[in-house]
N, C-alpha and C positions, 0 to 999 in steps of 0.2 A: 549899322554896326559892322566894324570890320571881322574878316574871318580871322579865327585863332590857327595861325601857323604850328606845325609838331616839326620838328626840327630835333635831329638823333643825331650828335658826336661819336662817331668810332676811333679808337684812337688804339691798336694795337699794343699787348702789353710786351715789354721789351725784345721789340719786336725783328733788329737782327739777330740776337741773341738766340732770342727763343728758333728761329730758322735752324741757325748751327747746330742747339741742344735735340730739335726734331731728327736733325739730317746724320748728326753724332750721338746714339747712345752713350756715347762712354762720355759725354760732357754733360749730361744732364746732372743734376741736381749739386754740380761743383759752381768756384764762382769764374764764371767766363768774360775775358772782354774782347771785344773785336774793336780791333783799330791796328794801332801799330805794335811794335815789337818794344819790349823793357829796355832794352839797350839803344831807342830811336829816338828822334824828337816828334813823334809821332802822336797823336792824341786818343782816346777812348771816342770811337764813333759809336758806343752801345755796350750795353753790359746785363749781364742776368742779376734775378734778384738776389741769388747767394751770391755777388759782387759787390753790391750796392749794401747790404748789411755790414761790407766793412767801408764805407763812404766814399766810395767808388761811385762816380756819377761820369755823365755824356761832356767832352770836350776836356777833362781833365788830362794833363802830361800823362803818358803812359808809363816814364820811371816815375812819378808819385802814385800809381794805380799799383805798380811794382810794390814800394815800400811797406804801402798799406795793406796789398796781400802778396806773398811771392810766393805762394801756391797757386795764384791763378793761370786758368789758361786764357793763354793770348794767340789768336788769330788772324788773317788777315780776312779785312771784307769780301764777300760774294758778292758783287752788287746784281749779276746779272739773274743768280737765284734769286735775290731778292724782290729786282723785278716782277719776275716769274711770280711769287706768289700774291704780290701787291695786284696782278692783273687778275688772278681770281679771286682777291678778295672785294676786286672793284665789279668785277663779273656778280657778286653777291649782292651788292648795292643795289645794283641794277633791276637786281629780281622785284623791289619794292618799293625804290624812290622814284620819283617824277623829275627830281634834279639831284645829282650828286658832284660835290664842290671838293675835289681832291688838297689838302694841304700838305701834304709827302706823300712819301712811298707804304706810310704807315698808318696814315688818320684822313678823315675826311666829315667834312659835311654832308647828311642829308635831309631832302624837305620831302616826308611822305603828308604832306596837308591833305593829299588827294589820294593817297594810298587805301585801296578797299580790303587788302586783307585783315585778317582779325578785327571786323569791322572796324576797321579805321584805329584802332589802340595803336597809339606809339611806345609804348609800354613792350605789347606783345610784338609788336614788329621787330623793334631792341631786341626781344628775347628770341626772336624768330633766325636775326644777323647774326644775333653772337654762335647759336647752334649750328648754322650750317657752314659757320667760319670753321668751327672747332671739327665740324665732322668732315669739311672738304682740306680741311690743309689740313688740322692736327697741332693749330694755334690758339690759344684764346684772346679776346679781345675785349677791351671796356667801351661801355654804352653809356653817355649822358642823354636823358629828352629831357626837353623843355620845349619851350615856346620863342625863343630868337636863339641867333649863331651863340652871343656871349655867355648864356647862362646852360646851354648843352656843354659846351667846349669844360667848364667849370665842373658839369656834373662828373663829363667823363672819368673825371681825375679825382672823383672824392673815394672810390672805391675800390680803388686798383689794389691787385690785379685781377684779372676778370669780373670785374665790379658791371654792377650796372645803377644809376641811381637816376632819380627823376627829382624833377622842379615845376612844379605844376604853376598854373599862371597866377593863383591865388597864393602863392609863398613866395614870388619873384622877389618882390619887394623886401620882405622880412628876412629870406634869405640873404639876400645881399648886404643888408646891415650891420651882420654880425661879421660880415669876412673881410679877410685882413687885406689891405690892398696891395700889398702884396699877389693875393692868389689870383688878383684880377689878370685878365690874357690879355696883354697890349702895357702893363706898368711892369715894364723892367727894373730890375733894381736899383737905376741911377736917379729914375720918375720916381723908383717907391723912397729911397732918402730922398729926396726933395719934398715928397709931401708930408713925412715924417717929420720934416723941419717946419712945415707949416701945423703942423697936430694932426695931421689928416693919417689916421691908424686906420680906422674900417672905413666899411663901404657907408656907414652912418654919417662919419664924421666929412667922408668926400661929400656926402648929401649935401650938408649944411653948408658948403661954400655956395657961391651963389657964382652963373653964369659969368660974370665980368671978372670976378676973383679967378676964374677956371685957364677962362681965356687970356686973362694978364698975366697969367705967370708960366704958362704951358702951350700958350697960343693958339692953333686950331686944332691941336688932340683935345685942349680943352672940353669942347664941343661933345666930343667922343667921351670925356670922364662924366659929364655934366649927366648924359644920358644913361653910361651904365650904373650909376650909384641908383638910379632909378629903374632899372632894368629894366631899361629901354635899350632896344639895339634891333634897329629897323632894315640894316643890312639882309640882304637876301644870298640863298644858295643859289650861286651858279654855275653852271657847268660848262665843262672847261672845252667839252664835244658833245656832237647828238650821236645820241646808241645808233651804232653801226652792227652792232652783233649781239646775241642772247647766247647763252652758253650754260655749260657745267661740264666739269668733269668729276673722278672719282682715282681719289690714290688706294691700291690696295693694300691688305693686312701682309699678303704674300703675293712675289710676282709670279702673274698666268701667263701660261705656253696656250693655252687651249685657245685657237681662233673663235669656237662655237660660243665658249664660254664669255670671250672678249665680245661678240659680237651681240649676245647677252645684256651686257654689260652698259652696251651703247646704246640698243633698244630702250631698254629701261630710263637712261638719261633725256632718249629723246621723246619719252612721253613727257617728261619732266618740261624738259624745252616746251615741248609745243603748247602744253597746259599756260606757263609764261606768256607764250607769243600769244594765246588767243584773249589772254586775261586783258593784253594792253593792243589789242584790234591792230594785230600786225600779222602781215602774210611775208614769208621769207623764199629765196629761188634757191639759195647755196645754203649746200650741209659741209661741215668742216669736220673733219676726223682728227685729233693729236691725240698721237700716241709715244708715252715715255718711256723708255726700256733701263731696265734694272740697273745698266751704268750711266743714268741720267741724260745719256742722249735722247733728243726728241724732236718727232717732224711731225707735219702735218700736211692734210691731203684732202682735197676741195673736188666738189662739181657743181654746176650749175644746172639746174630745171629751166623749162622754158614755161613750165607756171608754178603758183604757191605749191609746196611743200609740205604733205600730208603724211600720215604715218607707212603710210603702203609703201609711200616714195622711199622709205628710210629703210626698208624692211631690204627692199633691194640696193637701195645707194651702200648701207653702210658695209657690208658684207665684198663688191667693189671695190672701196675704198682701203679696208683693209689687208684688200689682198694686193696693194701694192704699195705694201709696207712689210717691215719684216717681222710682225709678229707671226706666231707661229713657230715662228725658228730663234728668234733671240727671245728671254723673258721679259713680262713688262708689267712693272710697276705703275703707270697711270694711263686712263685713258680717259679722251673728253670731247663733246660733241659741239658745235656752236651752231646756228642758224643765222646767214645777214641776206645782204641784197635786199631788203626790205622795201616792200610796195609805198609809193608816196599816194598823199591823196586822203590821209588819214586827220588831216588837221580839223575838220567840222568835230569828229568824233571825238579830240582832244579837246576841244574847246569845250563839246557838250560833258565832259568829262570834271572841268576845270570850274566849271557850273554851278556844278554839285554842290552843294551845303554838305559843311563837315558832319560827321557821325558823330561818335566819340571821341571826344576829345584829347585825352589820355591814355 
């Protein structure tokens, strides 16, 4: 019998918006959009949910986003903050999945089939991602599990914002029945009137067509509808690189002048690290120091060991590294520690790993 795949949707919830409202108090709980300017031909690339209460959505003209509210604030994209934060929320991934399948800068696939924390619960792991989303950026995020790509992707969105819902593999079926095809991910709205023109309203009534009907009128997506009316979707996570680096850092409440107390700071991260690297049988040579100072400038500062990377080593690396930077003397709002260079040689231990028969399943 084949193993039951877990498989967790992260799909951040509006998630430039929510960036600006982090980064701007004075924008929070107004209705924001980021894109272009009211007076432009420019489009809404994102909007908060006090925006969207007055029908404001993603790609709509920006003088119709005007119309609907002209109280709103309008901004221009960060893209490069946004980066910035997309890279530690993929850093967060990382801490738990075995593959993680990026689909923007804000959502992504992952497959913890093989994930040993919270004995293996993908439940608990979703609640494990959204917290240290929300405690390391200051963002929330929505969580679908299930058991394939198509029916996570689905859950993620049944509960926003900061939702989390699950689809266990005994509902796959019945769940899909009643949902309108519409909500399916892959039938756009030109696919959903066409099937609407054939009677095809739910995922029931897609059931009832029969393979040749599927593929005679929709051709090889066919294939692809045939299977998810049956919540079948055999597609797998893949990822888009192998982890090159293990990391974390920490934004603070207030920015520290105190080097001690920064260096504190990083200790702490890097028992976190190393507890990660030993969980997944990696040995690392470079500790990576970034540090962000209160007017968002940020650098970072590297050494390499000539063997693995143990806590002693860090006691004295980080302390180094710091001092050639300029904390101490400018304030600083974040700091973060990564570990790479990692020893090859680890594949027998992966494979014994991959082995394993699932725990819990949910």
């Amino acid at each position: 019998m084949a193993k039951q795949h877990k498989i967790i949707h992260v799909d951040m919830d509006a998630f430039f918006a929510s960036v600006e409202q982090r980064d701007h108090p004075e924008y929070q709980g107004k209705p924001l959009i980021v894109g272009g300017q009211p007076d432009s031909r420019g489009v809404v690339a994102a909007c908060s949910y006090e925006a969207r209460q007055f029908g404001i959505h993603s790609a709509m003209p920006c003088a119709r986003a005007y119309r609907l509210c002209p109280q709103a604030i309008f901004v221009r994209p960060r893209f490069e903050a946004y980066r910035e934060v997309s890279g530690q929320i993929r850093d967060i991934f990382w801490r738990y999945a075995s593959e993680v399948e990026p689909l923007s800068l804000d959502e992504a696939y992952l497959d913890v089939s093989y994930t040993a924390d919270y004995n293996g619960s993908a439940t608990l792991i979703a609640k494990a991602i959204k917290r240290d989303i929300l405690k390391e950026t200051r963002l929330t995020a929505s969580a679908g599990v299930s058991y394939n790509k198509f029916l996570a992707k689905i859950a993620s969105d049944m509960d926003k914002p900061n939702g989390l819902y699950v689809i266990r593999p005994e509902r796959g079926e019945k769940f899909v029945e009643t949902l309108p095809v519409g909500k399916f991910h892959g039938i756009g709205p030109a696919t959903e009137a066409k099937m609407k023109q054939l009677g095809i309203e739910t995922g029931l009534d897609l059931r009832n067509k029969t393979l040749a009907q599927l593929t005679e009128r929709f051709g090889k997506a066919g294939h692809y509808y045939f299977n998810i009316a049956r919540a079948i979707d055999e597609r797998p996570v893949r990822s888009s690189r192998t982890r090159k680096s293990l990391g974390k850092e920490t934004t603070f409440a207030q920015d520290i002048t105190s080097v001690t107390e920064l260096t504190t700071k990083l200790l702490d991260l890097a028992e976190i690290v190393l507890e990660s690297l030993a969980k997944q049988k990696l040995n690392a040579r470079t500790v990576t120091v970034k540090v962000k100072y209160s007017d968002f400038q940020q650098i970072t500062r590297a050494h390499t060991l000539d063997h693995s990377i143990a806590l002693g080593d860090l006691r004295e690396v980080i302390p180094m590294l710091l001092a050639r930077t300029e904390a101490g003397k400018n304030p600083v709002r974040l700091v973060g520690l990564s570990l790479s260079g990692f020893d090859a040689g680890k594949s027998e231990d992966r494979q014994s790993q991959l082995d394993l028969a699932f725990s819990d399943p949910f």
